[in-house]
N, C-alpha and C positions, 0 to 999 in steps of 0.2 A: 611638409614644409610650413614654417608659422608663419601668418600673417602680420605684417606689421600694423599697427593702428592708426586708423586713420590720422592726420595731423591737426592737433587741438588750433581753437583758435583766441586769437590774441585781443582782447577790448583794450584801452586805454582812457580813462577821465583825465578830463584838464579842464581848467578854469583858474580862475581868481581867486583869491582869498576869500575863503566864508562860503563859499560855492555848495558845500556841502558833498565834495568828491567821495572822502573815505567814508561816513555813511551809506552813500548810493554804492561802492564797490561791494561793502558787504552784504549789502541787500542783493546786489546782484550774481554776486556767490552763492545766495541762498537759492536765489531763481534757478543759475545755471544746473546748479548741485538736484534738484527738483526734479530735471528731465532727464536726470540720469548720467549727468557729466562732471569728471572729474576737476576741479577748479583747484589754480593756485593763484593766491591773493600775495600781490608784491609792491612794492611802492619805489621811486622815483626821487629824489637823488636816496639812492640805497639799494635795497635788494638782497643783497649779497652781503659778508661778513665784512671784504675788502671795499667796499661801494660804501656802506653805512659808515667805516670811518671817516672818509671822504665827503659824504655828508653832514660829519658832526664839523667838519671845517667851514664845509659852503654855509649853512645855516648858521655859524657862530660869526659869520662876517669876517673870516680871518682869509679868503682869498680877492674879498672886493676891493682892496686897496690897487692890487694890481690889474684892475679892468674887466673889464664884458668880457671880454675876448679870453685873458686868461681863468675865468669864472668858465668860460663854457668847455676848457680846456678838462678843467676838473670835471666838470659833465662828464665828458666825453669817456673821460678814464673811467669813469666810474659807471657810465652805460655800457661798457665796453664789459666790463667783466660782465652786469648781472644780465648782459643779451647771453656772453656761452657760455655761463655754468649756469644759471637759472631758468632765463627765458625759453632760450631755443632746445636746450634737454624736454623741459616742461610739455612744448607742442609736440617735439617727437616723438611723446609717449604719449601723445592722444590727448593729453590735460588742456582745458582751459585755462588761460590765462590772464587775467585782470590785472593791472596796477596805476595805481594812482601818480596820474603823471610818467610823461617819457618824453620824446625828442621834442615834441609840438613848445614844450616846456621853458623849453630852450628858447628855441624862436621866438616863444614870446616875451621872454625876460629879458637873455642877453640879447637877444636881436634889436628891441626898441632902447636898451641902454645903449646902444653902439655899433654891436660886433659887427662884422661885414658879413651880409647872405653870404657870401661864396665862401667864407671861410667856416660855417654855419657847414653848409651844404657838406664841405669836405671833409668835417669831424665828423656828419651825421652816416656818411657812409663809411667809414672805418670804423665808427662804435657800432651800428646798425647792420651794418650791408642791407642781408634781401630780408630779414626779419621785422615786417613792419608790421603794424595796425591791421587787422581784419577790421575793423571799427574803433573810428576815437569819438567817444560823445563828450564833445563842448558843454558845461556844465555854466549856463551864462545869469549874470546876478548883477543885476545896478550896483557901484561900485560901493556906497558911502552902505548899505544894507550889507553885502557882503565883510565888509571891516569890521562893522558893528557884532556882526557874527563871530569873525574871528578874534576879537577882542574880549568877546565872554569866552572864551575856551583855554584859550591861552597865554601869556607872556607871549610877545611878538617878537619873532626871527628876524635873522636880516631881510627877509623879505618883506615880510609882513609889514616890516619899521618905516616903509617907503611911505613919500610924498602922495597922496589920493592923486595928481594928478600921471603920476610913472602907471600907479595902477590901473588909471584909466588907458593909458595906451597900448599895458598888458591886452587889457578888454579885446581892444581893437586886434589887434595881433592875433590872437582867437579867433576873432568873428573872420578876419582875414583868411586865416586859415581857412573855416573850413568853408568860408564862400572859393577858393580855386580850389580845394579838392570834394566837391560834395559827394563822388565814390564812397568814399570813404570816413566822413565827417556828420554827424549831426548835430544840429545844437539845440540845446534843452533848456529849458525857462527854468531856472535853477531857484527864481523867488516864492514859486510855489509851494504851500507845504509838503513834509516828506513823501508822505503818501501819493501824491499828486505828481511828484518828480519822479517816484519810483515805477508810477503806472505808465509814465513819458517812455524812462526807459527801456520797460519792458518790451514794451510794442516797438522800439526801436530797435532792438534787439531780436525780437520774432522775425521781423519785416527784412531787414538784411542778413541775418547769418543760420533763420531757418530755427529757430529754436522753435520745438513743441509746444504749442498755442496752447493747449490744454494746461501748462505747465505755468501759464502766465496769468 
């Protein structure tokens, strides 16, 4: 009789713009991959072939006319698929899983724009259900340094186009977070250079979900 394997487990980065998320994800793929476990690297509004359309709308600002609310609506569609074809396949077959930004994402955009928690709560559990976070590291960066960052990298999304002080209260929404769920939540000085962020996370990663020290 075969054995099924064990169920991989799930990280999640979030933070603000310029945070330096997709960096530290693949760094931490390198890590995971190091002790012998199998990683998939996915990212947040996307994932999936049907999600990444979905995201080419969120990001082009073509559903923000119609509110937070229906903004987290497209979320929702669009987490929904990459949790059962990508996500939850992924852990079942033992794989780790990483992506840049998930539900937390939400809460802190549309939630400080508007949306109502309880109708937050109610899409997170029919995109989500019991698929959550083994670990989300909070990737935190003073606001006006983090812009500055994402300003040399790229043309700015509709996100990115925001008012510094919207993204300040992103910040907060983060830090909120994972002060009520500290289970589950770390947050990382995300102004330190690479190196220095990635040795944060490593050890935060050892320390909660048991990865091989040797490997760090």
């Amino acid at each position: 009789m075969a054995v099924s394997p064990a169920r991989g487990r799930f990280i999640t980065l979030e933070g603000g713009e310029g945070s330096g998320k997709s960096t530290q994800a693949w760094r931490l793929a390198d890590l995971i991959r190091s002790a012998g476990h199998d990683v998939l690297m996915t990212r947040e509004p996307g994932g999936s072939p049907e999600a990444e359309t979905i995201r080419q709308l969120l990001l082009a600002g073509l559903v923000k006319p119609f509110g937070p609310t229906a903004e987290a609506l497209f979320f929702a569609v669009a987490r929904r698929d990459h949790v059962e074809s990508v996500i939850r396949p992924a852990l079942s077959a033992g794989t780790w899983v990483i992506s840049d930004r998930f539900a937390d994402s939400t809460r802190a955009y549309q939630g400080t724009a508007g949306a109502e928690p309880e109708k937050l709560d109610r899409l997170e559990e029919i995109a989500v259900g019991d698929t959550r976070p083994d670990l989300t590291l909070i990737l935190d960066i003073d606001i006006a340094e983090g812009l500055a960052r994402a300003a040399r990298r790229s043309l700015a999304d509709r996100f990115e186009a925001d008012v510094e002080a919207v993204h300040a209260a992103r910040r907060q929404a983060f830090l909120q977070i994972a002060a009520a769920e500290p289970e589950r939540c770390t947050v990382i000085d995300a102004s330190k250079d690479e190196e220095a962020v990635a040795a944060a996370i490593a050890s935060a990663v050892r320390a909660r979900l048991g990865l091989a020290a040797e490997a760090c």
